[in-house]
C-alpha positions as CSV (number, residue, x, y, z in Angstrom):
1,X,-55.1,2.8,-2.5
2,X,-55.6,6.1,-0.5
3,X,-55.1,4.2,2.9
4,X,-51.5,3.3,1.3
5,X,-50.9,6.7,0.1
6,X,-51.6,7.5,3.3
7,X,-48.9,5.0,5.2
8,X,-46.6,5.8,3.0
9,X,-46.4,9.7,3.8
10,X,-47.1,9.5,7.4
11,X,-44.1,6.6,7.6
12,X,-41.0,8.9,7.7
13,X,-43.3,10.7,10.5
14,X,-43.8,7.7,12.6
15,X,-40.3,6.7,12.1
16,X,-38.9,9.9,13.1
17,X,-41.0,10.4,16.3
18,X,-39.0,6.9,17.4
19,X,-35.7,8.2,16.7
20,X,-36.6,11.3,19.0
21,X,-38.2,9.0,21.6
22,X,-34.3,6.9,21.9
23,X,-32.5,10.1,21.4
24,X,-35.0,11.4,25.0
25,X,-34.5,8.4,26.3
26,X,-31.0,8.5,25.8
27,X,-30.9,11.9,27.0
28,X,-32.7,10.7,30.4
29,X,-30.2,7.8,30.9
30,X,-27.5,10.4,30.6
31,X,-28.8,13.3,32.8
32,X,-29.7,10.6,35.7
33,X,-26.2,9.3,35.2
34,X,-24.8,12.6,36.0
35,X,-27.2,13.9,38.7
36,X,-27.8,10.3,41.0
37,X,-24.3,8.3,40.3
38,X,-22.4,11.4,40.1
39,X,-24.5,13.8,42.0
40,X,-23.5,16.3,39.6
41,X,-26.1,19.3,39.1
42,X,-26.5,21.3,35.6
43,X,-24.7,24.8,35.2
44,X,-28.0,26.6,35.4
45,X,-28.6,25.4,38.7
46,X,-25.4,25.5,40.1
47,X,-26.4,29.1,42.0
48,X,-29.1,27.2,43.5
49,X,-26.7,25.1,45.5
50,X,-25.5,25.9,49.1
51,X,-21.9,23.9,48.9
52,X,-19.2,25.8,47.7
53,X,-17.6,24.4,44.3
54,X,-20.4,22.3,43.2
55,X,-19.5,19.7,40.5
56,X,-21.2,20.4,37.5
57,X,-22.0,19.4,33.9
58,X,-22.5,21.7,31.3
59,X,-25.1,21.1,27.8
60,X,-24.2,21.6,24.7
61,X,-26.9,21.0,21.6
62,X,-29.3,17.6,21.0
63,X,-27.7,15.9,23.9
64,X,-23.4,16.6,24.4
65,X,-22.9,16.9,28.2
66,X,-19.3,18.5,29.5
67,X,-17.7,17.9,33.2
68,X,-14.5,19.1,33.8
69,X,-13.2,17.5,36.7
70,X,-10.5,20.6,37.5
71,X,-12.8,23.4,36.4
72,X,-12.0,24.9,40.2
73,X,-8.3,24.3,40.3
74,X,-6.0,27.2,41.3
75,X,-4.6,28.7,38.3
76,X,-6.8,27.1,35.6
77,X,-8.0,29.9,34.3
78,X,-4.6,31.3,33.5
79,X,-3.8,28.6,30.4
80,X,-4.6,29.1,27.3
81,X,-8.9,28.5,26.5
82,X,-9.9,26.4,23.4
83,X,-11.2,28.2,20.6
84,X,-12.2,27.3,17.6
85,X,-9.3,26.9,15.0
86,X,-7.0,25.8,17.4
87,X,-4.7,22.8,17.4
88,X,-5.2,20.8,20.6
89,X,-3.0,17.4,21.9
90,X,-5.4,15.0,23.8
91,X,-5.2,11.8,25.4
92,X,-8.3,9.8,26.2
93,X,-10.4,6.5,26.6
94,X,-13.5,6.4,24.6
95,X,-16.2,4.1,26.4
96,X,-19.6,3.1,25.2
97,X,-21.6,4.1,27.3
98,X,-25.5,2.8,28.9
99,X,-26.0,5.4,31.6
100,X,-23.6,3.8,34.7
101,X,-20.2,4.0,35.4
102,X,-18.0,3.3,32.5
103,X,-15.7,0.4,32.5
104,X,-12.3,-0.5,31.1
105,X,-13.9,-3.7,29.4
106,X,-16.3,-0.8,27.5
107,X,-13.5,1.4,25.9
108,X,-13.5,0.7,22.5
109,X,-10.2,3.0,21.8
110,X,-7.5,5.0,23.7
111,X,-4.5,5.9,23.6
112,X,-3.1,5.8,27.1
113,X,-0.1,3.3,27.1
114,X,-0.8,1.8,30.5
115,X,-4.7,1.5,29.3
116,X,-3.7,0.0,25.8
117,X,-1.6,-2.8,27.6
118,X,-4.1,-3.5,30.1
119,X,-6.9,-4.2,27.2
120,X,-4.3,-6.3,25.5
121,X,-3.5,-8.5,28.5
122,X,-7.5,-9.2,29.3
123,X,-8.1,-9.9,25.7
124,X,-5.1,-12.0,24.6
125,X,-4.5,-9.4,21.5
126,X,-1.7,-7.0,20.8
127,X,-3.5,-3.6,20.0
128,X,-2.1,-1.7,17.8
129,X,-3.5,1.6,18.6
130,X,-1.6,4.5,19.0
131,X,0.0,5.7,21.8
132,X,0.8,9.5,20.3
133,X,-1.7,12.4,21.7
134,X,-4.5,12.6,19.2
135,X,-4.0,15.9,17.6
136,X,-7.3,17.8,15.9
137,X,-7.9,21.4,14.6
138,X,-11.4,22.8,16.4
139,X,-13.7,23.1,13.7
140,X,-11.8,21.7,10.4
141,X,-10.5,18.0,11.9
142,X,-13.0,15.2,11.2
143,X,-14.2,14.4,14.9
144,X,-17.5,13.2,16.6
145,X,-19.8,16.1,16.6
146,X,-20.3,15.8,20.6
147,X,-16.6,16.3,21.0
148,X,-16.4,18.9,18.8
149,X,-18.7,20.9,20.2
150,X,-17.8,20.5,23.8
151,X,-14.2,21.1,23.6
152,X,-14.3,25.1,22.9
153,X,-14.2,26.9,26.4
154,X,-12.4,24.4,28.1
155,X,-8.7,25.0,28.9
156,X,-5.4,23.5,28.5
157,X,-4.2,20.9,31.0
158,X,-7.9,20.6,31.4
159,X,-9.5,16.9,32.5
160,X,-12.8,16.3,30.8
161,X,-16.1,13.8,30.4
162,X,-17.9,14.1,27.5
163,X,-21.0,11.9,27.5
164,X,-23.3,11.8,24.1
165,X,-26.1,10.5,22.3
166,X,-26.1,8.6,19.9
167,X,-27.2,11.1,17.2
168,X,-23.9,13.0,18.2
169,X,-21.8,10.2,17.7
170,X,-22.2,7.5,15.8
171,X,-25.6,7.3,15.4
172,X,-26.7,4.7,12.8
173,X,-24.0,3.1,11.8
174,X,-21.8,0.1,13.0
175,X,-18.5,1.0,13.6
176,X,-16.2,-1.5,14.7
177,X,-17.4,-3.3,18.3
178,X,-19.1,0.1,18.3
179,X,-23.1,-0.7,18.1
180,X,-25.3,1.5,16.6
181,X,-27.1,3.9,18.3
182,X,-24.7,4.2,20.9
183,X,-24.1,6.7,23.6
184,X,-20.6,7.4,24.1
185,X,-18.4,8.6,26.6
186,X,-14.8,10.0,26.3
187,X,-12.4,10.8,29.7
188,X,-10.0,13.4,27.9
189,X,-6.7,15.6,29.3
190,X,-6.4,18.4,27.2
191,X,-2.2,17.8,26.7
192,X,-1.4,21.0,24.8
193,X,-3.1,24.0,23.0
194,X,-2.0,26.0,20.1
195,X,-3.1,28.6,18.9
């Protein structure tokens, strides 16, 4: 009886240490993602670089990882910066994601028209997504938590990758063709913020 007692409170232990081993693993599969395919360094490092205008991703909790593609385009800085509480427009693909390139056949929602009609044609099926800017309020609209927290500091008109864990997306649960556990990765343009 005490070796059961025994199982039975070190089980949520054991289980746990298996959910932090995916989530590092996960982690990993991003971070060599960005660094070998994309040869991408982190924003610590970026003063440790020679070239001038190094991409770079930025991290953001237990494991949200930000590019934006523009960050060094000529008058970026002068549109208006996410902050929390603010409305935003966005248009995106949302990919699963398993550490290479994504693919058109691995979004599992946009709404791009030319990208909606394109999935349609390849699978035979009218999707009926829509094709209307997702709008959100930072901080009070109902979105993925590796969106939300990526999306302050970036600027209108901006072009961003968001790449996250599972535990920052869906995590355990089985949403549409979505598995569970999945990483995720969403291509975004920041269409309009207000304040």
């Amino acid at each position: 009886m005490k070796k059961f007692l025994t199982i039975l409170l070190l089980l949520p232990l054991l289980v746990g240490c298996k959910e932090e081993d995916t989530l590092l693993t996960e982690r990993d599969n991003i971070e060599k993602y960005l660094t070998s395919s994309r040869r991408m360094v982190a924003e610590e490092n970026v003063g440790d670089v020679i070239e001038d205008n190094p991409a770079f991703y930025s991290t953001f909790g237990r494991y949200a990882y930000r590019h934006i593609v523009n960050y060094y385009e000529t008058g970026r800085e002068d549109k208006p910066i996410v902050e929390w509480g603010d409305n935003l427009q966005i248009r995106f693909n949302a990919y699963t994601f398993n550490g290479s390139e994504p693919a058109t056949s691995a979004i599992y929602w946009s709404n791009i028209p030319e990208i909606i009609d394109e999935l349609g044609k390849k699978s035979g099926f009218t999707l009926d997504w829509p094709t209307e800017p997702l709008t959100i309020k930072l901080g009070t609209t109902r979105i993925l938590e590796g969106l939300e927290r990526t999306l302050a500091g970036c600027h209108e008109a901006d072009s961003v990758q968001v790449y996250m864990t599972s535990n920052l997306a869906y995590g355990k649960e089985l949403i549409g063709v979505i598995p569970k556990n999945s990483m995720v990765a969403w291509y975004m343009k920041i269409e309009k913020v207000t304040k």
